[in-house]
N, CA, C and O atoms as a Tinker XYZ file with bonds, in Angstrom:
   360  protein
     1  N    -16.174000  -44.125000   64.521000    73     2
     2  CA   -16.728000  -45.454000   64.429000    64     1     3
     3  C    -17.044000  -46.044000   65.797000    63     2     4     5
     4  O    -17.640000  -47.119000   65.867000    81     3
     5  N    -16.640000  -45.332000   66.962000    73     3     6
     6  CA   -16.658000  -45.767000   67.922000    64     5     7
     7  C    -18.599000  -45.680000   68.381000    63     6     8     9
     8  O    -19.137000  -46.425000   69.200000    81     7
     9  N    -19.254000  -44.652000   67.639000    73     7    10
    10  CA   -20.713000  -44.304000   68.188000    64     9    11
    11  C    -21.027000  -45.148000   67.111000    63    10    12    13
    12  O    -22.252000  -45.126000   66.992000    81    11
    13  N    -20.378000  -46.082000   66.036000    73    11    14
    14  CA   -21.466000  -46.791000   65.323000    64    13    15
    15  C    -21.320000  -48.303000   65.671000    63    14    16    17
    16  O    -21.741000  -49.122000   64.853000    81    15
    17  N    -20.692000  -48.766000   66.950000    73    15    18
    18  CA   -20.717000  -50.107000   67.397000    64    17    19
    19  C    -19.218000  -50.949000   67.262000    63    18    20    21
    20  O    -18.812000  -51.969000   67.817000    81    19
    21  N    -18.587000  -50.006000   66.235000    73    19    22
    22  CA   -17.047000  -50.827000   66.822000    64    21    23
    23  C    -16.193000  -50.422000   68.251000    63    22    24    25
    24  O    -16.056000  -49.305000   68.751000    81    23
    25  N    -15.844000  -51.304000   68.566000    73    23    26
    26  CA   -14.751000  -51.301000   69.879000    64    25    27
    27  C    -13.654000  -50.207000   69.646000    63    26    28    29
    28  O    -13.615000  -49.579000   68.588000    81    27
    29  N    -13.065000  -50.069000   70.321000    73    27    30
    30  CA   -11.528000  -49.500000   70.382000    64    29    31
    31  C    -10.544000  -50.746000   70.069000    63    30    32    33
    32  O     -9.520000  -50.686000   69.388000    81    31
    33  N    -10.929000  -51.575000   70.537000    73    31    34
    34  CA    -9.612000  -52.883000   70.171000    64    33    35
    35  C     -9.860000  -53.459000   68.055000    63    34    36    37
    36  O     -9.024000  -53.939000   67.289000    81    35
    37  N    -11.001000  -53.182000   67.868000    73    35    38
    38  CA   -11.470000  -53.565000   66.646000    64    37    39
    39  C    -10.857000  -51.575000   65.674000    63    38    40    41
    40  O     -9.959000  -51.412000   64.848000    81    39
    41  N    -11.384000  -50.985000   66.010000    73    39    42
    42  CA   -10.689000  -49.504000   65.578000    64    41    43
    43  C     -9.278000  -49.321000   65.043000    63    42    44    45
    44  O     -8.829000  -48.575000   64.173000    81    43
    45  N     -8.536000  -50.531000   66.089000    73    43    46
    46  CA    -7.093000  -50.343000   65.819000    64    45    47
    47  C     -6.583000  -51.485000   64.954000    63    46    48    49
    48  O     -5.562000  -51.384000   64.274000    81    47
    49  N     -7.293000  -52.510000   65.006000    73    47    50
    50  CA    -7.184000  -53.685000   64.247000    64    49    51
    51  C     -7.236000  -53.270000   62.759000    63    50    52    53
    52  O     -6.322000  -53.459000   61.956000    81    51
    53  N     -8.543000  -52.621000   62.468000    73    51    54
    54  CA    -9.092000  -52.029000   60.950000    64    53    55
    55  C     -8.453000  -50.665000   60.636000    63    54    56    57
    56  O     -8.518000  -50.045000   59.574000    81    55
    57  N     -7.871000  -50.348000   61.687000    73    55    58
    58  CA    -6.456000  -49.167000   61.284000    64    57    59
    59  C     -4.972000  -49.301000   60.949000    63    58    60    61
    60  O     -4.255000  -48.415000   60.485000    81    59
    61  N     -4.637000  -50.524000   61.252000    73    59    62
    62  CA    -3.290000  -50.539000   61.472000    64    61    63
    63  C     -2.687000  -51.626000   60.895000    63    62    64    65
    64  O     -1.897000  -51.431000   59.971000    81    63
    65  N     -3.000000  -53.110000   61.408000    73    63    66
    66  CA    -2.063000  -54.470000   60.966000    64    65    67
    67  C     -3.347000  -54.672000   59.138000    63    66    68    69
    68  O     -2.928000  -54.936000   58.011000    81    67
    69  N     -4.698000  -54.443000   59.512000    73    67    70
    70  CA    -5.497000  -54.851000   57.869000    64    69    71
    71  C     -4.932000  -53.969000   57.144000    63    70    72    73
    72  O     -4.360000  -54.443000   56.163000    81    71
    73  N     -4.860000  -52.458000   57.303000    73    71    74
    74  CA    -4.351000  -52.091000   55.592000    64    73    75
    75  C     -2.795000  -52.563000   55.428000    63    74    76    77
    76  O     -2.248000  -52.572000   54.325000    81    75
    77  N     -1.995000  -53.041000   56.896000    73    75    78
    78  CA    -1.030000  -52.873000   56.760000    64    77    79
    79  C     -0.948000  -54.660000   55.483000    63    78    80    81
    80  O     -0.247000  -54.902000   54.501000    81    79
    81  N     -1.684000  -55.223000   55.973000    73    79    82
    82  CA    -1.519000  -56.358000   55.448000    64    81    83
    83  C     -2.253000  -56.669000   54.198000    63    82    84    85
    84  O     -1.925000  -57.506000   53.356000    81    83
    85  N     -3.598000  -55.657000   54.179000    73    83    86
    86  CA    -4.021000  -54.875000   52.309000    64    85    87
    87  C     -2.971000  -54.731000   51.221000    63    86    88    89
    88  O     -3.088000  -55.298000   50.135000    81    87
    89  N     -1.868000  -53.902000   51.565000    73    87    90
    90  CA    -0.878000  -53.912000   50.956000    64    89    91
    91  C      0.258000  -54.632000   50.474000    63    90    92    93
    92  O      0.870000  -54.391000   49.434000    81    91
    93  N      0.608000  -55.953000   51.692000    73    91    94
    94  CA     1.570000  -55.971000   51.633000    64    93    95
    95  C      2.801000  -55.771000   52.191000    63    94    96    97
    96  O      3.876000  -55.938000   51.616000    81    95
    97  N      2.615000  -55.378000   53.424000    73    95    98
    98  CA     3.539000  -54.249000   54.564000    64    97    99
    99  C      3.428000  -55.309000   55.745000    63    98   100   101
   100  O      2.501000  -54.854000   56.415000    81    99
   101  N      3.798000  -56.293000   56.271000    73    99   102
   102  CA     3.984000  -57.018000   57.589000    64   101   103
   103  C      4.656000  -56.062000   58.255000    63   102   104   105
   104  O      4.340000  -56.026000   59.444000    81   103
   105  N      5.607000  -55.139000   57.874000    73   103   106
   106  CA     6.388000  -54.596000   58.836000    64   105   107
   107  C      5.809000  -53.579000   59.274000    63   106   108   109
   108  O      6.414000  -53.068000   60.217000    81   107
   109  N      4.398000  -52.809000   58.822000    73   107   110
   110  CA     3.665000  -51.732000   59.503000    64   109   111
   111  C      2.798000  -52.415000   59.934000    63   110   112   113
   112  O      2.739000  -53.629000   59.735000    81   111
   113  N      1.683000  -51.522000   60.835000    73   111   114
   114  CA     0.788000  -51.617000   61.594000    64   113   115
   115  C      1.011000  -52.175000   62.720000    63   114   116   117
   116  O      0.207000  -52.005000   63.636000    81   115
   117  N      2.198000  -52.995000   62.900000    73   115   118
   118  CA     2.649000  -53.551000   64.583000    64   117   119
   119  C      3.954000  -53.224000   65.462000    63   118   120   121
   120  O      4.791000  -52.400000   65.095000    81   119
   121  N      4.054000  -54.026000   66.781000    73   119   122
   122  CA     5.208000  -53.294000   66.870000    64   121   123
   123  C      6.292000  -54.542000   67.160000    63   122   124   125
   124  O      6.765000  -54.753000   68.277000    81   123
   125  N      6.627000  -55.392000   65.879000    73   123   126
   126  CA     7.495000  -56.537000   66.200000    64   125   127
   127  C      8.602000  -55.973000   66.322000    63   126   128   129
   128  O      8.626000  -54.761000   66.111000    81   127
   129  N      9.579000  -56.513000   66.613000    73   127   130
   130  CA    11.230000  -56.226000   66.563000    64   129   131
   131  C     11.268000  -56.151000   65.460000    63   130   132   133
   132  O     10.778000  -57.083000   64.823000    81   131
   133  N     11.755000  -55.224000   64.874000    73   131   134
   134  CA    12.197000  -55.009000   63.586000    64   133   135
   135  C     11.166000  -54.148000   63.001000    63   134   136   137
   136  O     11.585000  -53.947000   61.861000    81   135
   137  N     10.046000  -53.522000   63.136000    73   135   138
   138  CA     8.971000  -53.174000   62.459000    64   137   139
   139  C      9.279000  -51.566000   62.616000    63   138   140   141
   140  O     10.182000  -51.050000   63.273000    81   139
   141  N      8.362000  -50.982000   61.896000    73   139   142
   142  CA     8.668000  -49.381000   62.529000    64   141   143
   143  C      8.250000  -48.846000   63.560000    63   142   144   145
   144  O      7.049000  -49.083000   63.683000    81   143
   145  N      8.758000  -48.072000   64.589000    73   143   146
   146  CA     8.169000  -47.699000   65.596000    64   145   147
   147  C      7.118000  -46.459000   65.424000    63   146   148   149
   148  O      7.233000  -45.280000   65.758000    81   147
   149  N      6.109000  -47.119000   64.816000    73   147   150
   150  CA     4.823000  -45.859000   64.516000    64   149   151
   151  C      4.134000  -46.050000   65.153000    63   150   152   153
   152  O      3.473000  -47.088000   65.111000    81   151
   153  N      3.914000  -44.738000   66.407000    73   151   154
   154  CA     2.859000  -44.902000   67.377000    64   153   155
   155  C      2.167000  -44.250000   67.477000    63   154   156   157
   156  O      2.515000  -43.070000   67.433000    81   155
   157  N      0.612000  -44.605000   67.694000    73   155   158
   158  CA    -0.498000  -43.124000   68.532000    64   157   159
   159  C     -0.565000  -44.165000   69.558000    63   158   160   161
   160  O     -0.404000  -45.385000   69.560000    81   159
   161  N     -0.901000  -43.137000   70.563000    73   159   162
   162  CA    -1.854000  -42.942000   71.595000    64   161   163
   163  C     -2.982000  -42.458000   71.709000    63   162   164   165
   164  O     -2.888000  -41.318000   71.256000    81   163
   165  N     -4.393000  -42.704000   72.171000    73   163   166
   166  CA    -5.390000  -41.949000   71.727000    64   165   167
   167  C     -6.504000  -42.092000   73.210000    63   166   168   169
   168  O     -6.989000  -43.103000   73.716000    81   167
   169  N     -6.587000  -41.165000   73.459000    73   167   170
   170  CA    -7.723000  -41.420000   74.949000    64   169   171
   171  C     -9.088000  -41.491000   74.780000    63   170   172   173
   172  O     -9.204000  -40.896000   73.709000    81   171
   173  N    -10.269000  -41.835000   75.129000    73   171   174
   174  CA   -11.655000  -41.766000   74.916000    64   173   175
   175  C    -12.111000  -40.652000   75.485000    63   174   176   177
   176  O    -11.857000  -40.361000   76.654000    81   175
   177  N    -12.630000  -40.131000   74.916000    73   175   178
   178  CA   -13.514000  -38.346000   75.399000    64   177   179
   179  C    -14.688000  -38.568000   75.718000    63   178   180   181
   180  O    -15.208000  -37.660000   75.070000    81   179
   181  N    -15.710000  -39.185000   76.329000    73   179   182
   182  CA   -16.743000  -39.202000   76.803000    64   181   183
   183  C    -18.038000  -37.249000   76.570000    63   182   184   185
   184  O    -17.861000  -36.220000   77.222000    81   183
   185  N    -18.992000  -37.445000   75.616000    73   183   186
   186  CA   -19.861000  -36.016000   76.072000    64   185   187
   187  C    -20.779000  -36.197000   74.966000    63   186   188   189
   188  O    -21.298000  -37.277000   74.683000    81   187
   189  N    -21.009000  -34.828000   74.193000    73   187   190
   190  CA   -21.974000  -34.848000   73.306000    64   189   191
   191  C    -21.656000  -34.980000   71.949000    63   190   192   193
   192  O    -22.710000  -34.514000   71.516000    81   191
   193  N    -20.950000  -35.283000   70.847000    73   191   194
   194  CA   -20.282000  -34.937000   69.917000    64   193   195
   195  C    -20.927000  -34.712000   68.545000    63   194   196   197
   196  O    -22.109000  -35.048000   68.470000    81   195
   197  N    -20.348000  -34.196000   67.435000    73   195   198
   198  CA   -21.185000  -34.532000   65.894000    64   197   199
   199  C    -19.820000  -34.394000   65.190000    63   198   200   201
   200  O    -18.952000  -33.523000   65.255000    81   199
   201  N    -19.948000  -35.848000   64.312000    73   199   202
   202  CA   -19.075000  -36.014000   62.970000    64   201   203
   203  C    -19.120000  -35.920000   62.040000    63   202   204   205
   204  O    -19.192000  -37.000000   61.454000    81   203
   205  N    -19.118000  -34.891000   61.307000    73   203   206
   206  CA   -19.825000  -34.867000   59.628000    64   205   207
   207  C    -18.932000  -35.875000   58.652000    63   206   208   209
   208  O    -17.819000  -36.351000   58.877000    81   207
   209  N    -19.558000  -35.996000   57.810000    73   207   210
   210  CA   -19.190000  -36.913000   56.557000    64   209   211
   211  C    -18.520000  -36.332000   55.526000    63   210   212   213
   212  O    -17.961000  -35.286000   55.857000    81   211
   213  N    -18.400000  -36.616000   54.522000    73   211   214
   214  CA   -17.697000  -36.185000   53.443000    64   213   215
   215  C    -18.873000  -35.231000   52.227000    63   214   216   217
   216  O    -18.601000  -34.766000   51.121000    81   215
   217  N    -20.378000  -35.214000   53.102000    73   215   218
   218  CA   -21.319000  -34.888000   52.507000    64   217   219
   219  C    -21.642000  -34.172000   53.053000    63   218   220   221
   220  O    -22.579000  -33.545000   52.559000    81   219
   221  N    -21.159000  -33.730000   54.400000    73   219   222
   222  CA   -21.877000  -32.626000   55.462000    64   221   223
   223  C    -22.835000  -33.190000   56.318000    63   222   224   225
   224  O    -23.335000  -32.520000   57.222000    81   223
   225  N    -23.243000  -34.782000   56.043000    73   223   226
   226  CA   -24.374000  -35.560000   57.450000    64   225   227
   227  C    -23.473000  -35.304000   58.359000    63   226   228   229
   228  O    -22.245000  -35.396000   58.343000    81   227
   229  N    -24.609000  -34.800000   59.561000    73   227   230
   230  CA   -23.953000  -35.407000   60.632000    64   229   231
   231  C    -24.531000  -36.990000   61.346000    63   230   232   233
   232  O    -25.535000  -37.615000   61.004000    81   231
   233  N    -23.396000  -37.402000   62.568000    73   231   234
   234  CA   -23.695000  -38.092000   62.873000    64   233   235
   235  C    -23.190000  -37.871000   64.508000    63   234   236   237
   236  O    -22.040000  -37.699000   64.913000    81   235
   237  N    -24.754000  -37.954000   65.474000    73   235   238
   238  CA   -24.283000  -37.383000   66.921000    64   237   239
   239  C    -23.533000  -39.034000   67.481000    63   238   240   241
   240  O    -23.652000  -40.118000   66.910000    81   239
   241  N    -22.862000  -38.762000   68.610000    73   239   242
   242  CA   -22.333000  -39.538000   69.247000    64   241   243
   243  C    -21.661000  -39.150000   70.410000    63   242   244   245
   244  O    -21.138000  -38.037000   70.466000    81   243
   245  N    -21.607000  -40.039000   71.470000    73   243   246
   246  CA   -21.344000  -39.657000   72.826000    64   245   247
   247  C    -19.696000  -39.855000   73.223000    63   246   248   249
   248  O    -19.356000  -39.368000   74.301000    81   247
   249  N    -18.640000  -40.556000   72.393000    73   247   250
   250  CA   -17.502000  -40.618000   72.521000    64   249   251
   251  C    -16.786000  -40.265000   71.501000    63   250   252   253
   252  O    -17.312000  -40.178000   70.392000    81   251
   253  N    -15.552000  -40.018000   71.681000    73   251   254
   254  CA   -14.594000  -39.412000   70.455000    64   253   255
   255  C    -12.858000  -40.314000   70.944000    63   254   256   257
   256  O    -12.388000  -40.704000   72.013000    81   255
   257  N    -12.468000  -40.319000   69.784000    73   255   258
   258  CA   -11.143000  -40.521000   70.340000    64   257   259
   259  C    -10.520000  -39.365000   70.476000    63   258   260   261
   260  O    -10.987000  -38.503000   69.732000    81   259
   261  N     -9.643000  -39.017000   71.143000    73   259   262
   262  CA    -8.013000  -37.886000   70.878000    64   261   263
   263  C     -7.052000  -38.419000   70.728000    63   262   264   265
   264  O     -6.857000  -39.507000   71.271000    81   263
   265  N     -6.034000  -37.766000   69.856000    73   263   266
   266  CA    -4.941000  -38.191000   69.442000    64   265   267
   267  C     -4.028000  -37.575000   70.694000    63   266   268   269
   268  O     -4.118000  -36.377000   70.964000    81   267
   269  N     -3.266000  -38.337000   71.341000    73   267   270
   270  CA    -2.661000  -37.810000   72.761000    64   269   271
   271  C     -1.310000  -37.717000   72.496000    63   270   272   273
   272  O     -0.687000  -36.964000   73.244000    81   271
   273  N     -0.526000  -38.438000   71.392000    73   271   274
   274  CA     0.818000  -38.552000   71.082000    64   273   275
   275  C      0.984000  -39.416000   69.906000    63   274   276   277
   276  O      0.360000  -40.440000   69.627000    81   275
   277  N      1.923000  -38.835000   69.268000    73   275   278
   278  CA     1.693000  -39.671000   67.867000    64   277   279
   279  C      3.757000  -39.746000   68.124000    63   278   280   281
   280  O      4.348000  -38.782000   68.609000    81   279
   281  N      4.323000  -40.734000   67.790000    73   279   282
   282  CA     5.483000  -41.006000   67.125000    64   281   283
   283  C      5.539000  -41.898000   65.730000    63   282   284   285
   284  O      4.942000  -42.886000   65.303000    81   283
   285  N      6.632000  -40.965000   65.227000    73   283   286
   286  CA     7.007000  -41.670000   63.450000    64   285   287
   287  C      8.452000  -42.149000   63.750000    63   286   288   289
   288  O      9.391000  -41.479000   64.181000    81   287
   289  N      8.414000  -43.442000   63.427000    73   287   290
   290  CA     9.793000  -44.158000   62.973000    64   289   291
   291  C     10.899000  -43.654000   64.722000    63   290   292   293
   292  O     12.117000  -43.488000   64.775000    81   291
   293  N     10.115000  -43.569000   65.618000    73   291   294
   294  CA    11.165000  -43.784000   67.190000    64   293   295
   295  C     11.215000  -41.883000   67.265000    63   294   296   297
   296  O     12.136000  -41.541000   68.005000    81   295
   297  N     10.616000  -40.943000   66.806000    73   295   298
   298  CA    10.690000  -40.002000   67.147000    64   297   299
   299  C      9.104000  -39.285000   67.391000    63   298   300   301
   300  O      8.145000  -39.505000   66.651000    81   299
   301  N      9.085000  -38.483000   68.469000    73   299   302
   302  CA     7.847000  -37.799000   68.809000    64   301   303
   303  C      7.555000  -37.196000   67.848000    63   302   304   305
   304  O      8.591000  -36.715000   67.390000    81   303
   305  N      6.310000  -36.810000   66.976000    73   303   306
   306  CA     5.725000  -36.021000   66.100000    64   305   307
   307  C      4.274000  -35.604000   66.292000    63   306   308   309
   308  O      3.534000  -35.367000   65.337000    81   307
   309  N      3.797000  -35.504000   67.906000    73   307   310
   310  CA     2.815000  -35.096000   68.384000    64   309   311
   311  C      2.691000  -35.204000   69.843000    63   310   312   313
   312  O      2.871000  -36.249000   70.467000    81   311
   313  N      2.312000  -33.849000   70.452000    73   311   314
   314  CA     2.653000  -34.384000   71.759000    64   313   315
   315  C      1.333000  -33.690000   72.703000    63   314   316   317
   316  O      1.814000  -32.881000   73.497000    81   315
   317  N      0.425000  -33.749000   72.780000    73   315   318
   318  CA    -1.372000  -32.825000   72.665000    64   317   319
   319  C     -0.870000  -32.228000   73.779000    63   318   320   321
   320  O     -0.406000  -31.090000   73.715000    81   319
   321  N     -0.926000  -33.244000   75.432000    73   319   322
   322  CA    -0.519000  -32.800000   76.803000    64   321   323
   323  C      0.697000  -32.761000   77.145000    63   322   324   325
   324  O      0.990000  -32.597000   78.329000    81   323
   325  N      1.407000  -32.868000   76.424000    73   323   326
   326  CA     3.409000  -33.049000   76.886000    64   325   327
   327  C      3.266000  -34.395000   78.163000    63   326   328   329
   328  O      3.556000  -34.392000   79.360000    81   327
   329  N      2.675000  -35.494000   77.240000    73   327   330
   330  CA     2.938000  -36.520000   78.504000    64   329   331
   331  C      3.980000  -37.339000   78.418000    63   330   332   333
   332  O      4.246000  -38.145000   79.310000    81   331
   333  N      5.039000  -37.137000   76.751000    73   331   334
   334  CA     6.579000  -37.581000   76.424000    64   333   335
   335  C      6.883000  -36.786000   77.191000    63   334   336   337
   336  O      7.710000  -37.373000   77.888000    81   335
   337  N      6.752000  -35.584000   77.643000    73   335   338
   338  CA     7.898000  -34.498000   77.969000    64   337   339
   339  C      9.054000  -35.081000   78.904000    63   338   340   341
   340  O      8.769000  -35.927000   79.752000    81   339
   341  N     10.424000  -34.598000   78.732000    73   339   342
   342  CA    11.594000  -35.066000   80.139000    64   341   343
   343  C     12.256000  -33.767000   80.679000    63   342   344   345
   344  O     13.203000  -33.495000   81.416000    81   343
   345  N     11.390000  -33.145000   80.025000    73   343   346
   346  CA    12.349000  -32.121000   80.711000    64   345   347
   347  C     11.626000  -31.427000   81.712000    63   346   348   349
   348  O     10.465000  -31.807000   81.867000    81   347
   349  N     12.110000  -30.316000   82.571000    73   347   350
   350  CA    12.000000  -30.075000   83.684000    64   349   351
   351  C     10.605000  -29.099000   83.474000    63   350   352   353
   352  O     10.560000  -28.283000   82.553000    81   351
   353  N      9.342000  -29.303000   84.547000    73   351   354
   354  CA     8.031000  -29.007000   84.548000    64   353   355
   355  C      8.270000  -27.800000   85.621000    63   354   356   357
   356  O      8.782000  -27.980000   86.726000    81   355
   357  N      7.732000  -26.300000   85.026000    73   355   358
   358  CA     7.530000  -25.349000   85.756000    64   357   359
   359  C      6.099000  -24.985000   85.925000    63   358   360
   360  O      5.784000  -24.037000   86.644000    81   359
């Protein structure tokens, strides 16, 4: 959605606190005290890209997100570059 005119700050808005609040769920999509600690991280990829649909269109576009680290509920459950990592780098 990012090559069809939404932001990154609007991306996360219509990802996260609206369905959270579609449902019913105040305690997902944010990160109040008390809420769950569900996190991505996601970097912008800048190049040539194509996204197909659920029909096989494509659609070209020049940015992508990546998923760089994902945590569920205070634990790592994705880690792309090891940029959580603590332990010792050889």
């Amino acid at each position: 959605f990012l090559n069809m005119g939404l932001s990154v700050k609007d991306l996360i808005l219509r990802s996260t606190w609206n369905p959270a609040m579609m449902i019913n769920r105040p305690d997902l999509g944010n990160l109040d005290v008390g809420s769950e600690a569900d996190v991505a991280v996601f970097s912008v990829e800048n190049g040539d890209f194509g996204f197909l649909d659920i029909s096989g269109e494509k659609l070209k576009g020049t940015q992508k997100l990546v998923a760089e680290l994902t945590i569920r509920a205070g634990r790592i459950v994705w880690d792309l570059n090891g940029i959580a990592a603590t332990g010792k780098t050889w």
